[in-house]
C-alpha positions as CSV (number, residue, x, y, z in Angstrom):
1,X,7.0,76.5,3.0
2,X,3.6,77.4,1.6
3,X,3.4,75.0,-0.9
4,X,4.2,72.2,1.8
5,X,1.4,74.0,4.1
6,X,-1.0,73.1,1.6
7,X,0.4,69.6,0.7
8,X,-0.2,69.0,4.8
9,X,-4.2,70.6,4.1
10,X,-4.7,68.1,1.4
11,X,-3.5,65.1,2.6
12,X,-5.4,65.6,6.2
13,X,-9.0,66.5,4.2
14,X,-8.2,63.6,2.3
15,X,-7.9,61.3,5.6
16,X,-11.3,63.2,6.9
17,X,-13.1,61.8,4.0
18,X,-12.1,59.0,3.7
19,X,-12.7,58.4,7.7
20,X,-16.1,59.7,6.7
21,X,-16.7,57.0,3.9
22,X,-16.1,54.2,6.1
23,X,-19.2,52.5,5.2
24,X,-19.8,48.9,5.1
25,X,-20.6,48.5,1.6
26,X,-17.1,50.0,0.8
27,X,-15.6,47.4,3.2
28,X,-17.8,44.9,1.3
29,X,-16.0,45.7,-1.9
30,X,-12.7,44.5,-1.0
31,X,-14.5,41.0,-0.3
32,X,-14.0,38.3,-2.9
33,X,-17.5,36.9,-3.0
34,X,-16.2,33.5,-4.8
35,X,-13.8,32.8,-2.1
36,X,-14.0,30.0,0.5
37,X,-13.8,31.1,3.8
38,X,-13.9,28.0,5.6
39,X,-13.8,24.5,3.9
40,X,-15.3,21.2,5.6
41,X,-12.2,19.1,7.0
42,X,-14.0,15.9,5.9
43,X,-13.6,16.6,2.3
44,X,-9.7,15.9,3.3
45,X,-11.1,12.5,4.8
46,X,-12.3,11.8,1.3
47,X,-9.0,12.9,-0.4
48,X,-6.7,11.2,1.8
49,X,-8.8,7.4,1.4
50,X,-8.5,7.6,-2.1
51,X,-5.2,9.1,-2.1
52,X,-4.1,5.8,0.0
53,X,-6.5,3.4,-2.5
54,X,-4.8,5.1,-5.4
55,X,-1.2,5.4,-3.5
56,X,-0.6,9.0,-4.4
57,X,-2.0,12.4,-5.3
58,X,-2.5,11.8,-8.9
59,X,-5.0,9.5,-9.3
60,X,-3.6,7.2,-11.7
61,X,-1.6,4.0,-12.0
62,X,1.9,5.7,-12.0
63,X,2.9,4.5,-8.6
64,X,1.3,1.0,-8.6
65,X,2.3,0.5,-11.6
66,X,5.9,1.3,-10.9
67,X,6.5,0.0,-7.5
68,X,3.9,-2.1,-6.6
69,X,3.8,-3.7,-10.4
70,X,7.3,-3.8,-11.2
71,X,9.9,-3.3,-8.5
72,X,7.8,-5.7,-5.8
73,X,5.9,-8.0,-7.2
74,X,8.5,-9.1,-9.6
75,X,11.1,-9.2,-6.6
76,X,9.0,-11.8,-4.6
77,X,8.4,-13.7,-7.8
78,X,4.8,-13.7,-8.3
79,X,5.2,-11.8,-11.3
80,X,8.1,-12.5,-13.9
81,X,9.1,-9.8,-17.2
82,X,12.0,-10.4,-19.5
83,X,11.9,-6.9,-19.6
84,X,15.5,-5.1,-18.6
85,X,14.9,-1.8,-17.9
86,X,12.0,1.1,-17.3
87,X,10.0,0.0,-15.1
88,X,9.9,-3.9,-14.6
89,X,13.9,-3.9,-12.7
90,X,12.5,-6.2,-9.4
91,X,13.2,-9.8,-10.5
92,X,16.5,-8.8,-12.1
93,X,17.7,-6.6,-9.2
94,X,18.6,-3.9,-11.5
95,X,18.9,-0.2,-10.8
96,X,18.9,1.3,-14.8
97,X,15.2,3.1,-13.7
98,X,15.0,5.3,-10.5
99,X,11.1,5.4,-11.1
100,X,10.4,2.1,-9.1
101,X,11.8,4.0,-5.7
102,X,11.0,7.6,-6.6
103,X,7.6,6.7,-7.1
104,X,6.3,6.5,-3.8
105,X,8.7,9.2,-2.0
106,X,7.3,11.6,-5.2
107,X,3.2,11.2,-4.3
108,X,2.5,9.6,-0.9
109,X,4.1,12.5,0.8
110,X,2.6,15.1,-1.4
111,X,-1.2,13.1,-1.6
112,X,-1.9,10.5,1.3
113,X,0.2,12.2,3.8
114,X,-0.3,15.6,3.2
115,X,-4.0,15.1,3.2
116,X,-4.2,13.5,6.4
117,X,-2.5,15.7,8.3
118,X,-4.5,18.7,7.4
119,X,-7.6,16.8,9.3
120,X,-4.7,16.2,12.4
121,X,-3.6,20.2,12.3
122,X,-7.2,21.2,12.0
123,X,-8.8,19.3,13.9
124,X,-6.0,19.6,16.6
125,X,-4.8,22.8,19.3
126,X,-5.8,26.1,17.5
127,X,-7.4,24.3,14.7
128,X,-10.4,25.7,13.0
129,X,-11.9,22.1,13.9
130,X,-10.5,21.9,17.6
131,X,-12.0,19.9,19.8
132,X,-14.3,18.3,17.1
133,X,-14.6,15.5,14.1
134,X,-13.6,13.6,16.5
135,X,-13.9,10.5,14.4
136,X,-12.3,12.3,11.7
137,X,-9.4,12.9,13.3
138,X,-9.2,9.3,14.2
139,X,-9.2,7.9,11.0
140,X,-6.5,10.8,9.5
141,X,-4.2,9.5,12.5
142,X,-4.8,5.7,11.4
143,X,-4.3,6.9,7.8
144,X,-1.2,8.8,8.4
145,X,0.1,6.1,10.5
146,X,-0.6,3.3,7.5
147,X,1.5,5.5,5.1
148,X,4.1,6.0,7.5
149,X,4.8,2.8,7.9
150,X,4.9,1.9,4.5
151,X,7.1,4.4,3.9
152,X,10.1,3.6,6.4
153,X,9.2,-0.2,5.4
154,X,10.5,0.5,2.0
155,X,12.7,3.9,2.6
156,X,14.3,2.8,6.1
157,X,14.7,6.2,7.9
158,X,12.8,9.0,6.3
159,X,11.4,12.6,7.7
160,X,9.2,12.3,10.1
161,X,8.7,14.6,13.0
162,X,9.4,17.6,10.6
163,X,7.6,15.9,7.3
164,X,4.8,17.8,5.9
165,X,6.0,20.9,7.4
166,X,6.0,23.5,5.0
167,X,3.6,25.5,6.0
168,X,5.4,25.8,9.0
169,X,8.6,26.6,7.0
170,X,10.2,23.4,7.2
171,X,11.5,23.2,3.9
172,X,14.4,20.7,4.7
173,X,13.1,18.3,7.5
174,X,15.1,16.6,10.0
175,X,15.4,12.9,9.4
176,X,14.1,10.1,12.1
177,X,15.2,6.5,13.0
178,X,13.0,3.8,12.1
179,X,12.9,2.4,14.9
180,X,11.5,5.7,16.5
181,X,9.1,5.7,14.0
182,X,8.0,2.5,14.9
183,X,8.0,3.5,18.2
184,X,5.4,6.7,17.4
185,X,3.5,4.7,15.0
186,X,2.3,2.4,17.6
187,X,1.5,5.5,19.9
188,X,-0.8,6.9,18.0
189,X,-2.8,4.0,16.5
190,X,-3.0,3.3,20.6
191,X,-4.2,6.6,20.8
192,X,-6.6,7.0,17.6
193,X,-8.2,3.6,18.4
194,X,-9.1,4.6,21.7
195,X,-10.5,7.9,20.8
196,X,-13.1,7.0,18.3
197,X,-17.0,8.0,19.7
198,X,-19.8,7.0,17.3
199,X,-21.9,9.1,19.1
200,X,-19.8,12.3,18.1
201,X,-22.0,15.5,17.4
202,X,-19.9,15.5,13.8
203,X,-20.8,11.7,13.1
204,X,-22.9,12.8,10.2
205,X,-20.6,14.4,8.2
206,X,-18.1,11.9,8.9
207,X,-20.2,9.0,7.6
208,X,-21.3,10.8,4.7
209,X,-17.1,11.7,3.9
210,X,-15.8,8.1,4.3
211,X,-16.6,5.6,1.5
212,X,-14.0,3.0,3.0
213,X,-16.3,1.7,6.0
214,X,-18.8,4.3,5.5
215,X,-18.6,5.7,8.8
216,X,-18.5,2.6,11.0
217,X,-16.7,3.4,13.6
218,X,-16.4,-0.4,14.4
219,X,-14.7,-1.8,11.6
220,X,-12.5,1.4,11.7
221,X,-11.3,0.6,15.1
222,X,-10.5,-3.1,14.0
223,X,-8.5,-1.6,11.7
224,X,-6.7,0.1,13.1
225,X,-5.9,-2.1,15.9
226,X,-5.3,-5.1,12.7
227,X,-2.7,-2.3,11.4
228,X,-1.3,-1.8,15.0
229,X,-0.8,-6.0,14.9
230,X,1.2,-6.1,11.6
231,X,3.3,-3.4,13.1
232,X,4.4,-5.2,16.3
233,X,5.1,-8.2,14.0
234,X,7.0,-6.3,11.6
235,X,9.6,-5.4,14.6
236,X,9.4,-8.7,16.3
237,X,12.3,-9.8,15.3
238,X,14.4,-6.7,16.7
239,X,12.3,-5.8,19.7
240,X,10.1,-9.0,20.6
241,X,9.3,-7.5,24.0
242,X,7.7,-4.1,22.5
243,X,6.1,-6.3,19.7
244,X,4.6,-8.7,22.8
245,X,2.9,-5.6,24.2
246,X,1.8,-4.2,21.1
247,X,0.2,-7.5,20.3
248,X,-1.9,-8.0,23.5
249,X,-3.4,-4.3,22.8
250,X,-4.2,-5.2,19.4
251,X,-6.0,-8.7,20.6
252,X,-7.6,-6.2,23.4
253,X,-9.0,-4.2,21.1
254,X,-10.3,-6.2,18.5
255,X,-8.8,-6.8,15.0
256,X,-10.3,-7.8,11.7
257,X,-12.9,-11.1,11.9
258,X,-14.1,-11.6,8.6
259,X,-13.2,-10.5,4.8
260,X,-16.5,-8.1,5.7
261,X,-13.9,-5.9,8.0
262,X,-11.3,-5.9,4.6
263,X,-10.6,-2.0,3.5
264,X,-12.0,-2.2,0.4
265,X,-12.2,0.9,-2.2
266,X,-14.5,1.4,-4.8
267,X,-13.5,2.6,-8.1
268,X,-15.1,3.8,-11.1
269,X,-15.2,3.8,-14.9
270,X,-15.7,7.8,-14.5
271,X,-15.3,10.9,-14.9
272,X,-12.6,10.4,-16.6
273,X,-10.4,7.8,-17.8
274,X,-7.6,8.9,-15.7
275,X,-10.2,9.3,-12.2
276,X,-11.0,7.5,-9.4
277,X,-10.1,3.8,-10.9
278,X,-7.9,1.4,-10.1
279,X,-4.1,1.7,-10.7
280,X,-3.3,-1.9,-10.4
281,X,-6.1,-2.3,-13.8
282,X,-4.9,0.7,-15.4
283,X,-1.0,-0.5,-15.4
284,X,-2.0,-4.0,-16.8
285,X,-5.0,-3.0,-19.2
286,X,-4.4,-2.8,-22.7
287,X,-4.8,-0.2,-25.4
288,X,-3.4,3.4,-23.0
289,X,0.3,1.4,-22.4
290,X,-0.9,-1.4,-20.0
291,X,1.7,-3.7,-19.7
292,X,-0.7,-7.1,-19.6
293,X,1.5,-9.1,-21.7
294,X,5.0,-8.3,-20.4
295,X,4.1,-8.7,-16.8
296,X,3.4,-12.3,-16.6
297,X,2.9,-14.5,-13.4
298,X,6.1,-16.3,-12.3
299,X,7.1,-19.9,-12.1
300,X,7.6,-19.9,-8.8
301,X,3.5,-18.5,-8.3
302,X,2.7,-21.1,-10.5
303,X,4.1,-24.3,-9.3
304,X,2.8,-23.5,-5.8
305,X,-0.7,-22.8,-6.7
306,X,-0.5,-26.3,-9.3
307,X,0.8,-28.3,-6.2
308,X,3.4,-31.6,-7.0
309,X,1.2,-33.4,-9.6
310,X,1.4,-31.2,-12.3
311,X,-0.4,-34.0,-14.7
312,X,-3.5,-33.4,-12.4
313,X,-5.6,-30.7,-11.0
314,X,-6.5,-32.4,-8.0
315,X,-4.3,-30.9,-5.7
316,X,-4.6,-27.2,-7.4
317,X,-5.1,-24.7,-5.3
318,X,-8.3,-22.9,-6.0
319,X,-7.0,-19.5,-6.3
320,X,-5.0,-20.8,-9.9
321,X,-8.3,-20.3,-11.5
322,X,-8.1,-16.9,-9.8
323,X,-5.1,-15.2,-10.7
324,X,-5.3,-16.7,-14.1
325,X,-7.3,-18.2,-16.5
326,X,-4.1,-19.2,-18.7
327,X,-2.4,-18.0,-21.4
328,X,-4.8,-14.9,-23.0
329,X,-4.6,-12.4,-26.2
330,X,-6.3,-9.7,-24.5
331,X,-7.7,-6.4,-26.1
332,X,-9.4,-3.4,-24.8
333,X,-12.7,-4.8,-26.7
334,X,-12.8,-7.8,-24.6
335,X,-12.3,-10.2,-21.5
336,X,-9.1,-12.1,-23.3
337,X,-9.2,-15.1,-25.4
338,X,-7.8,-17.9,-23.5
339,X,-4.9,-20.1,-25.6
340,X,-4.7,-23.3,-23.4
341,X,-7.9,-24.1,-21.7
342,X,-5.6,-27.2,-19.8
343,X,-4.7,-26.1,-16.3
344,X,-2.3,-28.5,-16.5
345,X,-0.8,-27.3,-19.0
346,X,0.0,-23.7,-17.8
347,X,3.1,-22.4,-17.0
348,X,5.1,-19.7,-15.0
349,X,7.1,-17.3,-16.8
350,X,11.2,-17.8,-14.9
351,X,12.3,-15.4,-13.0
352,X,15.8,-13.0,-13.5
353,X,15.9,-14.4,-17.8
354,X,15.6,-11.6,-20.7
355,X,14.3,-12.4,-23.9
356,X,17.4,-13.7,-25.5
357,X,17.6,-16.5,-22.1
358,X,14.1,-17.2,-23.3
359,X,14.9,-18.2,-26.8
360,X,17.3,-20.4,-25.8
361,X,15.4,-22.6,-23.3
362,X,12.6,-22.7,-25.7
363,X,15.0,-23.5,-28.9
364,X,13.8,-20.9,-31.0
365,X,11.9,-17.7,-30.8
366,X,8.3,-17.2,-28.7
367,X,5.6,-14.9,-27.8
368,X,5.6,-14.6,-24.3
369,X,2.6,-14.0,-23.1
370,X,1.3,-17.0,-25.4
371,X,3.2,-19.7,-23.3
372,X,3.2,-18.3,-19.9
373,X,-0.3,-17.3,-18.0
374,X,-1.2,-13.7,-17.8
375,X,-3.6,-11.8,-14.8
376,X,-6.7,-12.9,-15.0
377,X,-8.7,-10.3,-16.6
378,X,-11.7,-10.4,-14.2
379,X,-9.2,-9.1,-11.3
380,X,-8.2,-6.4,-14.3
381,X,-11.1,-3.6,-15.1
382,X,-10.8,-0.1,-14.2
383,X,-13.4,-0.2,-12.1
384,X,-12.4,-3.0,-9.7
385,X,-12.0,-2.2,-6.2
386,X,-8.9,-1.5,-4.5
387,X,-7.9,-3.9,-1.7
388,X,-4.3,-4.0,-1.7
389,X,-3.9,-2.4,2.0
390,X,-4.8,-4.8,4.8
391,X,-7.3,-7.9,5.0
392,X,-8.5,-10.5,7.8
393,X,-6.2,-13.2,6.0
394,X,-3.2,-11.4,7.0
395,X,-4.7,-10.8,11.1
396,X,-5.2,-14.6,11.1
397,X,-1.5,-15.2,9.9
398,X,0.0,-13.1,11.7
399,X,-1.7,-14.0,15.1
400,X,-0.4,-18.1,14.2
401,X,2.9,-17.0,14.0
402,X,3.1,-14.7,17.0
403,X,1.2,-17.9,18.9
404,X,4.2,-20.1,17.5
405,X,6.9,-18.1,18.5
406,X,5.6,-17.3,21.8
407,X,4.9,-13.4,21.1
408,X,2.4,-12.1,23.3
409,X,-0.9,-13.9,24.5
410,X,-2.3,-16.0,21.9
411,X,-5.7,-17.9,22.9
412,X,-6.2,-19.4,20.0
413,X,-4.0,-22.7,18.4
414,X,-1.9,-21.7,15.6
415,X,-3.1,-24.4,13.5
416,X,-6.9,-23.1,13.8
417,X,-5.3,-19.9,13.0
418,X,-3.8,-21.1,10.3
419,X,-6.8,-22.9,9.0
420,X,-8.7,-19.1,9.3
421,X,-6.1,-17.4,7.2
422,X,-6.1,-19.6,4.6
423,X,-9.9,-19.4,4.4
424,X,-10.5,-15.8,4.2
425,X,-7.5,-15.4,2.1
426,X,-9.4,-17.8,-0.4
427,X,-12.8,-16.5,-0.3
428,X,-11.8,-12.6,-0.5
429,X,-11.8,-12.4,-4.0
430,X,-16.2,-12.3,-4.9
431,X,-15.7,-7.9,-4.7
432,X,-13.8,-8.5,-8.2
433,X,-16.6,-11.5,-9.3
434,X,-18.8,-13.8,-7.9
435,X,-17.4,-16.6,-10.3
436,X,-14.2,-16.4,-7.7
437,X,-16.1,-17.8,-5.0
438,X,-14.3,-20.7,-3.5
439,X,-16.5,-23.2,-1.1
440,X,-16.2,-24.3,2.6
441,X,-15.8,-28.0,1.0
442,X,-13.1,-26.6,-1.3
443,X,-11.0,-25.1,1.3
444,X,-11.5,-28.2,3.4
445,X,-10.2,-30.6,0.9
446,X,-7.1,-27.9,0.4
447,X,-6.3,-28.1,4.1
448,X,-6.7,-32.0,3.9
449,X,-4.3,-32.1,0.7
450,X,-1.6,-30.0,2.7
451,X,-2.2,-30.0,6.3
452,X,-0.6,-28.0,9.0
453,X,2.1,-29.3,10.2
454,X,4.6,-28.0,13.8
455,X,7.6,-28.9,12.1
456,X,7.2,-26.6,9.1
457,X,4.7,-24.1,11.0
458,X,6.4,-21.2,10.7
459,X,7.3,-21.4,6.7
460,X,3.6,-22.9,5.6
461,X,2.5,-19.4,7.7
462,X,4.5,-17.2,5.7
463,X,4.1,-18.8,2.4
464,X,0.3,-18.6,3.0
465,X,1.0,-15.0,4.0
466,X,2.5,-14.8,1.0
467,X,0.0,-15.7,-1.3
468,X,-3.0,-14.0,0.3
469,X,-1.3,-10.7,-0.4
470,X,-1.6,-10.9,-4.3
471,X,-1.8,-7.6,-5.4
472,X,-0.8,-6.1,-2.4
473,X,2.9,-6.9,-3.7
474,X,5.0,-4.1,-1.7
475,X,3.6,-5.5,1.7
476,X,4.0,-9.2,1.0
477,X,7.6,-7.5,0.0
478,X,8.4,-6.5,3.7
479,X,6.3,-9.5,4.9
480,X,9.4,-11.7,2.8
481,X,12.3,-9.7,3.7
482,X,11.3,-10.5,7.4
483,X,10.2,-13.2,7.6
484,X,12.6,-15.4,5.0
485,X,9.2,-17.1,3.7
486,X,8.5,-18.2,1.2
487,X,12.3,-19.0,0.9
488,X,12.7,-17.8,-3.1
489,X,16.1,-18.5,-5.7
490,X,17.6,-15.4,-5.8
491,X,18.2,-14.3,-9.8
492,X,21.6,-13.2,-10.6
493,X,20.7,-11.6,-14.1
494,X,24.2,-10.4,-15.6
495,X,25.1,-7.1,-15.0
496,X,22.5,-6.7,-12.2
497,X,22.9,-4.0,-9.1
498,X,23.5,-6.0,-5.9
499,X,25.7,-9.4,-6.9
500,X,22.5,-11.6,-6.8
501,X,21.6,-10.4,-3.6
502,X,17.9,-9.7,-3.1
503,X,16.5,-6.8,-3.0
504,X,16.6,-4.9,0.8
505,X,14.7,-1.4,0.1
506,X,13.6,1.2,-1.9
507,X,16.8,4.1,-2.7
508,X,15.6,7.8,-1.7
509,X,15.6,10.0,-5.1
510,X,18.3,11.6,-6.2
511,X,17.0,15.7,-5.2
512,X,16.3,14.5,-2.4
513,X,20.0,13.5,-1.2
514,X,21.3,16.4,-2.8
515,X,18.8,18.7,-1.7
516,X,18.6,18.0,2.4
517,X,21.1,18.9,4.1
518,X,19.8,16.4,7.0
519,X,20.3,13.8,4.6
520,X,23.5,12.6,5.0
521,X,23.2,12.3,8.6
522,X,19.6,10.7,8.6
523,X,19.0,8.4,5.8
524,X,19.7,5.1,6.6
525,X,22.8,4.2,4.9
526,X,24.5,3.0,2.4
527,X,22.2,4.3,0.0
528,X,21.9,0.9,-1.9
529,X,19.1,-1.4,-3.2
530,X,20.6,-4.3,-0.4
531,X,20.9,-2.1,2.7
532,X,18.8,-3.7,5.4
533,X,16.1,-1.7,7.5
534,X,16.3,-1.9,10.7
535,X,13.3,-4.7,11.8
536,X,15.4,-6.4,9.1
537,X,18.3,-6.0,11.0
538,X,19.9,-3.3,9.5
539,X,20.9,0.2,11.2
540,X,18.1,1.9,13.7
């Protein structure tokens, strides 16, 4: 009993002094001076714009090269590989590589997404940020909204109410129906548009934090209401009367004018190879695995942009000399050396053939990339700006065909529209080079050689659509599978995953499937390469 008498004495002297030593200087010694205590919400504004630009958190080529490169722009034949397997599967419909569909489901979620919706939590109720960066929070809901969308475009139903919830615990979200997606989507870019206020106390800061439109407020709001456009399109064919209403707020609002209004990134030769540069360049450039040489551009590219008289350049259209300059050898040393100097002369690589199906329609063995025109290499250095997200070519397009089939209030004829699109979707291309500029008189003899016509509106739209998305190949991918322009040859390359069928969507991965319990019930099924999305006219 004593010795537990004087275990009690020690331990309540003990508590005295140390009540006694509570000094601030001791408090201060349990602080870690290096640690941040607060961090500026904009430099998430930063991340999240190049995340998008760069379509992922690494900041690399692995998901434009993958997806954008070699699943979609091979599957609506502007690029053609006699490649079967790894990463260029999209003009063969093959399914040997899950990289092409992991891609995106692997890094937008973790970069764009996650990135954005820090801003959106801090900025929102109880956020450190509440009530402020105003215009911050505009953009991250415009941003979020953008990757979203592209998302269920190519994934069909995906978390979305419960994505980007771990911090909450959500470990295994709940899956939501496109088409309430959609439905949210549209919300908030209503919302976000409507909220912006150049006049915020925060504006600074914002400005300094966004290298997209560098804090104009303007041009952000016409994007956003251009983005809210190509939404209500995208559903039109499954909900015209929601897409009617979406349209006549996006015309309300404002959307893109000029190529001036385009989101353009800018990229960089530094710090380091693997930073801040452009991942459509780093997936074709040679000497670090750039596949220049395999990835070539298609036939069907090619005989639309050489028009019917192939022995005569006359009828060309002016981007040829764009996309390409011909058949190259191209080293890291250089700008290519061009093989046939004769437009007339150049050719399309087929779509759906390997390299045995090569040999044979050639009668003997050849060098691909020495017969059939590559990228031009202009459009090709690490340091070209990104682009491939929305531009004013695609407003103008999209506003002729909701003016020809009757979908919301169109002022404007759809042949002056049409005449628009194709002009800015010409003359965007001087942010890469100023040798790409094409003239007012060129245009005009280009709309003289194929003019508009009411009979054939609707496919001349989409094929123009088409072809002013080069580069942006996973949009111009949804933009086909909706519209049926430009009508393309399926390939029915032996062996291949869907019977000939064109491609529908984007698979979700593997540990994904097997490690959601919700996805079973959510995903939109059957989990193959030809299941429709629902403004396709597959399931909700």
């Amino acid at each position: 009993m004593k010795h537990l008498y004087k275990l009690l004495g020690s331990a309540l002297l003990i508590i005295i002094f140390a009540a006694g030593c509570d000094t601030d200087a001791l408090h201060e010694m349990n602080i870690n001076p290096n640690a941040v205590n607060e961090i500026d919400v904009n430099y998430f504004l930063t991340a999240a714009e190049l995340s998008i630009s760069n379509n992922g958190q690494r900041d690399d080529r692995y998901t434009d090269w993958r997806t954008n490169i070699g699943m979609c722009a091979h599957a609506i034949q502007q690029l053609a590989s006699t490649s079967t397997g790894t990463i260029s599967v999209g003009d063969k419909y093959l399914e040997n590589d899950v990289e092409p569909s992991n891609a995106p489901w692997d890094h937008m979620f973790e970069g764009d997404l996650r990135h954005a919706q820090e801003i959106i939590t801090q900025t929102g109720e109880g956020g450190f940020y509440q009530d402020r960066m105003i215009n911050t929070r505009c953009v991250a809901r415009i941003c979020r909204a953008l990757t979203f969308h592209r998302l269920t475009d190519w994934y069909g139903s995906i978390p979305y109410t419960e994505a980007i919830k771990g911090l909450d615990g959500i470990f295994q979200p709940h899956y939501d129906k496109q088409k309430d997606i959609y439905m949210d989507l549209l919300k908030e870019l209503d919302e976000a548009c409507a909220e912006f206020n150049a006049s915020d106390a925060d504006y600074a800061a914002f400005k300094a934090a966004d290298f997209v439109y560098k804090g104009d407020v303007a041009k952000w709001k016409k994007f956003g209401y251009s983005l809210m456009l190509r939404l209500a399109m995208r559903i039109s064919n499954v909900d015209a009367a929601t897409a009617a209403t979406y349209v006549n707020k996006a015309i309300a609002g404002g959307t893109m004018v000029d190529n001036s209004d385009n989101w353009v990134s800018t990229m960089a030769i530094g710090p380091s190879e693997w930073t801040n540069q452009n991942g459509i360049s780093r997936g074709m450039y040679p000497g670090d695995g750039g596949s220049w040489s395999g990835m070539l551009l298609s036939k069907t590219l090619i005989d639309k942009l050489k028009g019917p008289n192939t022995a005569s350049t006359a009828d060309d259209d002016p981007r040829l000399k764009i996309f390409t300059k011909g058949p190259i050898e191209w080293t890291a040393n250089d700008l290519g050396t061009v093989l046939e100097p004769d437009p007339t002369k150049w050719l399309g690589l087929p779509n759906g053939v390997d390299g045995a199906m090569l040999t044979t329609i050639w009668g003997g063995s050849i060098t691909p990339y020495q017969k059939y025109c590559a990228m031009h290499t202009l459009l090709l250095q690490d340091d070209e700006p990104y682009m491939s997200i929305l531009n004013a070519a695609e407003v103008y397009f999209l506003k002729a065909e909701a003016k020809v089939r009757g979908i919301g209030s169109i002022s404007e004829t759809a042949q002056s529209l049409y005449e628009a699109g194709v002009k800015l979707a010409m003359q965007q291309y001087t942010v890469y080079d100023a040798s790409f500029a094409v003239t007012d008189a060129q245009v005009a003899t280009y709309l003289a050689t194929y003019p508009y016509n009411t009979a054939t509106g609707l496919e001349q739209i989409g094929t123009q659509l088409w072809l002013s998305k080069w580069m942006n190949w996973w949009d111009s991918w949804s933009d086909v599978r909706r519209t049926g322009y430009p009508v393309l040859t399926p390939t029915n390359y032996p062996g291949n995953a869907t019977g000939g069928v064109p491609l529908q969507r984007l698979t979700i991965p593997y540990y994904e499937a097997s490690g959601n319990p919700n996805y079973a019930a959510g995903a939109t099924q059957p989990e193959t390469l030809t299941t429709k999305v629902w403004w396709a006219g597959g399931p909700q």
